[in-house]
N, C-alpha and C positions, 0 to 999 in steps of 0.2 A: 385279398391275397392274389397274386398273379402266379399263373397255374405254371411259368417259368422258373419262378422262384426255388431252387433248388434246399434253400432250407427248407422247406416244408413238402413233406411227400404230398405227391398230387392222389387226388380219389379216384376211384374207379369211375366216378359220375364224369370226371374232367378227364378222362382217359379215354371214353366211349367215342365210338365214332361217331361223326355226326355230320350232316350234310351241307353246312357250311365249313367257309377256312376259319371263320372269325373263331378266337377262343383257341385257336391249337397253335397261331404261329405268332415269334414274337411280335410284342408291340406292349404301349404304355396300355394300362389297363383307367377307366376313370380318375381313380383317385392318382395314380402318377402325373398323366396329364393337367389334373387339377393345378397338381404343388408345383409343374412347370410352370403352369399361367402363372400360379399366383408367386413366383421369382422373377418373372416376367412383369411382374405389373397389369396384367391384363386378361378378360374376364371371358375372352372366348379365342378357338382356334380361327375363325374370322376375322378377329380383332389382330390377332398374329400375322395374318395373310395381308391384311391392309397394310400393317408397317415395316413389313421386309421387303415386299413389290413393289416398286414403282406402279404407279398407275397408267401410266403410258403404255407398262403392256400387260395389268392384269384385264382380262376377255369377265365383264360380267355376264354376258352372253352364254345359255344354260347350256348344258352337252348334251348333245346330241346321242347318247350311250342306252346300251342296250341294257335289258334287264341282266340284273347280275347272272353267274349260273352257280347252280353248288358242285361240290369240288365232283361227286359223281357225274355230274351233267360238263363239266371245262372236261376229264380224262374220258368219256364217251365222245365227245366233240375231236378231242385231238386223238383217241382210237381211228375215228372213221378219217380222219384228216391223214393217219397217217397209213392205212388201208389203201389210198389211193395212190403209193408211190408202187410205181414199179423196177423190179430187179433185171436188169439190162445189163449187156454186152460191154463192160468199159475196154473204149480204143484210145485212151487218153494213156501217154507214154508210162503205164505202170508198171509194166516188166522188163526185165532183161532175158528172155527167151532167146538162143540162140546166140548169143552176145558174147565176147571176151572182156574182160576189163583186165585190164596190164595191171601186174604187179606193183608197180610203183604206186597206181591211181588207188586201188584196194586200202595198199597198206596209209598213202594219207586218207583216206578214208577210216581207214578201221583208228590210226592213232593220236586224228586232229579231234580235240574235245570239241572245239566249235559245231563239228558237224551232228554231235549226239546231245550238245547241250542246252540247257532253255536260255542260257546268256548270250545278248546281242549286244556286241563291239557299239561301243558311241562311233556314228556316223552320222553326223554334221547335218550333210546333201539329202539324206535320207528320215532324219531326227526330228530335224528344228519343226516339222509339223507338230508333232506329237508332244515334244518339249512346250512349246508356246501354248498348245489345247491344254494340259498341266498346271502352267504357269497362271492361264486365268479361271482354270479352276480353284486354283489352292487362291487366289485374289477373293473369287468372289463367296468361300467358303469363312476365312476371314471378315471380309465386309458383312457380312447374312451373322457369324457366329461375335462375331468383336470382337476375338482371339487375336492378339497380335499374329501368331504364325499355323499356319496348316501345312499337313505332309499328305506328298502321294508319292508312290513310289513308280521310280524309274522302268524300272525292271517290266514287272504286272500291272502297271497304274494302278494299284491297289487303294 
């Protein structure tokens, strides 16, 4: 049972805290993983790795990575990490102290939705990066899935 699964109330046992992430956030638990492979044809998450990779750029070369932490030791770590910013003086243009703004500039301001809203104008000069990064994501999402089509959204690249 995957302690996600909302048909079945989770226990107190899988609801206690505990000093790993493993077990509280989603993911396939063995046996889903299993019934992947075995739709897959294949008998390990390894064996998965070797045939969607090229080999040309999978690194058999070990990592280099630090011992894991548990989640109390990663939120102490970015405590102290985040202990060390300090609260300064901003002279970066964020006020208008002292300032007029004419009538005119106000009201498009207060009545043009552009300026309050999360929608940005298709602009070509400005786009075609982000469109193109898109484009061969949703390619190579297809190619990896076999899926004739993959979507991302314009908007959020969601």
């Amino acid at each position: 049972m995957n302690i996600h699964d909302t048909r079945f109330p989770a226990t107190l046992e899988q609801l206690e805290q505990r000093d790993d992430f493993v077990g509280r956030h989603v993911g396939p638990d063995a046996a889903e993983t299993r019934a992947m492979l075995d739709t897959l044809g294949l008998d390990s998450l390894d064996q998965l790795i070797d045939k969607v990779i090229p080999a040309s750029i999978l690194s058999t070369a070990p990592l280099a990575l630090p011992k894991g932490r548990s989640e109390p030791e990663a939120l102490a770590l970015l405590r102290a990490i985040a202990d060390k910013n300090r609260v300064l003086r901003s002279f970066i243009g964020t006020g208008y102290h002292d300032t007029f703004t004419p009538a005119v500039i106000l009201r498009n301001v207060l009545e043009n939705p552009a300026w309050y809203t999360a929608y940005t104008p298709y602009q070509p000069e400005i786009s075609q990066g982000r469109l193109e990064a898109l484009l061969n994501f949703q390619t190579m999402v297809t190619d990896l899935t076999g899926l004739e089509i993959a979507n991302a959204s314009l908007l959020d690249e969601a």
